[in-house]
N, C-alpha and C positions, 0 to 999 in steps of 0.2 A: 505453609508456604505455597503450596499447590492450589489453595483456591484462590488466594490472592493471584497467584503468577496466572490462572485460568481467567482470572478477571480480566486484569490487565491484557491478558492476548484478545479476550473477545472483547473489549471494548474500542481495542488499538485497531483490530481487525475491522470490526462493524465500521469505522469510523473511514477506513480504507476502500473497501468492498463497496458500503453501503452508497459514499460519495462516489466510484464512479459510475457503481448502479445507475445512481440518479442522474450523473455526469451523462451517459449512455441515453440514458429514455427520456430526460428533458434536463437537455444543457441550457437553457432560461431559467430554468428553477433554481440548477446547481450554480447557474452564475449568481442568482439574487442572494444564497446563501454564502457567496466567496470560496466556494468547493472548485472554479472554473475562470477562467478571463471569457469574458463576452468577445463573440467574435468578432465585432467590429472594431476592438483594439490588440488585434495581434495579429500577425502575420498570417498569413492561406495556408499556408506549408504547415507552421506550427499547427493551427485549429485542423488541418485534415490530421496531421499526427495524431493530439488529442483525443483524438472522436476516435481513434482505430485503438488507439491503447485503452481510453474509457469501454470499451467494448471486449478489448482483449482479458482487460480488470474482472469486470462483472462476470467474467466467465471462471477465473481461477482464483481471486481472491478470495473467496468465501474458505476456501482449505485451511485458513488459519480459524475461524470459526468453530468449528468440530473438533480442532486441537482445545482451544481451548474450556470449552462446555467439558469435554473427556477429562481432563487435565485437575477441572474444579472437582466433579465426583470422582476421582481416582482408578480410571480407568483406563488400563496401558495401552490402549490402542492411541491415547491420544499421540502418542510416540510415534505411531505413521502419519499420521496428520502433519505432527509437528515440524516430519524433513523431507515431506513434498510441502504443506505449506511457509516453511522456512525456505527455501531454497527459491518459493516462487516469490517471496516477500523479497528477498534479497537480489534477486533478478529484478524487480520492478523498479527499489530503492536504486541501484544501482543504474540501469540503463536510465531512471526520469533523470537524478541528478545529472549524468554525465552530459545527457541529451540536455539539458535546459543549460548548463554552463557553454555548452559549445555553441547554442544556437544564439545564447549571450554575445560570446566571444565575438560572432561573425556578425555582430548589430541585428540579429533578427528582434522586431518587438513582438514579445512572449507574453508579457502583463507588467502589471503595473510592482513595481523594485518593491514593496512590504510586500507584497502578494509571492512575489518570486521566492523571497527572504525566509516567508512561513512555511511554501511550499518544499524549498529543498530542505529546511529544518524538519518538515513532519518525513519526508522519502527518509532524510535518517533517521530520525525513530522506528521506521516500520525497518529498514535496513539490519537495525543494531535488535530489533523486534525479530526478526525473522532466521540471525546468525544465533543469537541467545536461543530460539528454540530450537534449531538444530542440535547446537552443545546440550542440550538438556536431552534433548531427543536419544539421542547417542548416548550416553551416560544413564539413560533409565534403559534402552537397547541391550547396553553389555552388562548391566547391573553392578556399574561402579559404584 
């Protein structure tokens, strides 16, 4: 169960981290890939957002990363990893969704509705990603 579940985190991770990496150092590339809305169809407000969170990412995201590489070979430290990177997954999941439904709410244009659609689907993945290793984290912690 642990290399699977190691997988699953480093793939879910790399997929998070790596995008806004790229998101970060060349938002034209990340937009040809669909990792981005192209600036020129969203609002100034939202794309300065973006670009400050895509940089906030690449700087803490990776923490889920080392959880789970530790996690596949069975080594307990991955359990610190796990609830600084759990807690930073679930802080992003949580401020992208809330932040893209309100800036909805107020007619700001953020991107194009599939794109929005996939994007707040994958924040909860990494969301529901980042609460699960916590629970796990904690539970290998007390040695329940």
């Amino acid at each position: 169960m642990e290399i699977a579940g190691g997988i699953v985190i480093v793939l879910l991770s790399l997929l998070a981290w790596g995008g806004q990496t790229l998101n970060w150092f060349a938002p034209n590339a990340a937009g040809k890939l669909n990792l981005t809305e192209a600036e020129d169809t969203v609002e100034p407000t939202y794309w300065a957002d973006i670009r400050g969170e895509a940089l906030w990412d690449s700087l803490t995201l990776w923490t889920m990363v080392p959880a789970g590489i530790l996690l596949m070979v069975d080594d307990a430290a991955w359990a610190y990893f796990g609830l600084v990177g759990g807690g930073i997954y679930v802080y992003f999941a949580g401020r992208g969704i809330l932040t893209r439904l309100e800036m909805q709410r107020r007619g700001f244009r953020i991107g194009k509705a599939e794109n929005v659609k996939l994007g707040l689907a994958a924040l909860a993945v990494w969301g529901l990603m980042g609460l699960l290793a916590i629970v796990a984290a904690v539970i290998s912690l007390s040695g329940i």
